[in-house]
C-alpha positions in Angstrom: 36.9 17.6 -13.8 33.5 17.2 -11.5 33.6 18.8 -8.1 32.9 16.5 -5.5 30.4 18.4 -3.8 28.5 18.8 -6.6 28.9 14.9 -7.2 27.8 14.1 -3.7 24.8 16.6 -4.7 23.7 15.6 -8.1 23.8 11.5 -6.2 21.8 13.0 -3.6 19.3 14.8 -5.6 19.1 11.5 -7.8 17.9 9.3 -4.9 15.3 12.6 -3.9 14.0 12.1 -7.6 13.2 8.2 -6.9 11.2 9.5 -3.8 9.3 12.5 -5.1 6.3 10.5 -5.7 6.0 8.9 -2.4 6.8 12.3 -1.0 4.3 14.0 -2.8 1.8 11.3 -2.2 2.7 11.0 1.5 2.3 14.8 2.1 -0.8 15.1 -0.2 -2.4 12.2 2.5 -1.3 14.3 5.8 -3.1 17.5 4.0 -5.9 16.3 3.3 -6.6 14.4 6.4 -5.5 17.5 8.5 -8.2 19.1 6.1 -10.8 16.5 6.8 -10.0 16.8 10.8 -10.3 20.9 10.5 -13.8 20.8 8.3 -15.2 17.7 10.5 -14.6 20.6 13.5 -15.7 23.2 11.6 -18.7 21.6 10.8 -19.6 20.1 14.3 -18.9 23.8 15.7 -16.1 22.8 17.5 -13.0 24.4 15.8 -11.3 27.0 17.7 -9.0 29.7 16.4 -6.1 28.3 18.2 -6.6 24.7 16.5 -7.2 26.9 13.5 -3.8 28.7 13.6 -2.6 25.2 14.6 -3.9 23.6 11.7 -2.4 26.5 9.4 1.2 26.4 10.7 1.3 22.8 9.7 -0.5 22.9 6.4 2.0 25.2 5.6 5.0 23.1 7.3 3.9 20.4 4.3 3.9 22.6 2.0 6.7 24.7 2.5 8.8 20.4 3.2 7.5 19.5 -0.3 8.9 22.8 -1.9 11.9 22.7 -0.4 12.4 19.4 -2.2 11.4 20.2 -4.9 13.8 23.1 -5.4 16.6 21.0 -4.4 15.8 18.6 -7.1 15.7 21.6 -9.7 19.4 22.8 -8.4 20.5 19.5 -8.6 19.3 18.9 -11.8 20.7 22.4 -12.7 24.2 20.8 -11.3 24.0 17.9 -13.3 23.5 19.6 -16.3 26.2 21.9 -15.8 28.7 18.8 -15.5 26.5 16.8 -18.6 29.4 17.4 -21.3 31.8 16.2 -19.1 29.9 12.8 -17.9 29.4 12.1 -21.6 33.0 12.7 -22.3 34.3 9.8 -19.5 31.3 7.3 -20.7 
């Protein structure tokens, strides 16, 4: 018998799977223009350490977003596997 929660989760991590490449696109796209915006004021001599911390802090914020969805999609997919004789059994 499947647990429900891990039901709910392997559903859930299902539909994160359908969006990981607009995720991953989406995120790539906000990096690199935050990297664009902190070069163009590096270059023009403008940047300041506080924009640069700034600018850090939400680098990393994308990052650590996509990561965390990605490892949810791994333990789901761990889940599923776990349960795989037993949805091939009711098909």
């Amino acid at each position: 018998m499947i647990d429900p929660k891990a039901a709910v989760e392997v559903r859930n991590v299902s539909f994160l799977v359908e969006l990981m490449p607009f995720l991953e696109r989406e995120i790539g796209e906000l990096v690199k223009a935050l990297e664009n915006k902190i070069f163009s004021a590096l270059n023009k001599g403008e940047l300041t350490p506080q924009d640069a911390l700034n600018a850090w802090a939400e680098k990393n914020s994308y990052v650590k977003l996509l990561s965390k969805f990605k490892q949810r999609v791994r333990s789901g997919q761990s889940i599923a596997g776990q349960y795989q004789t037993t949805l091939e059994k009711v098909e």
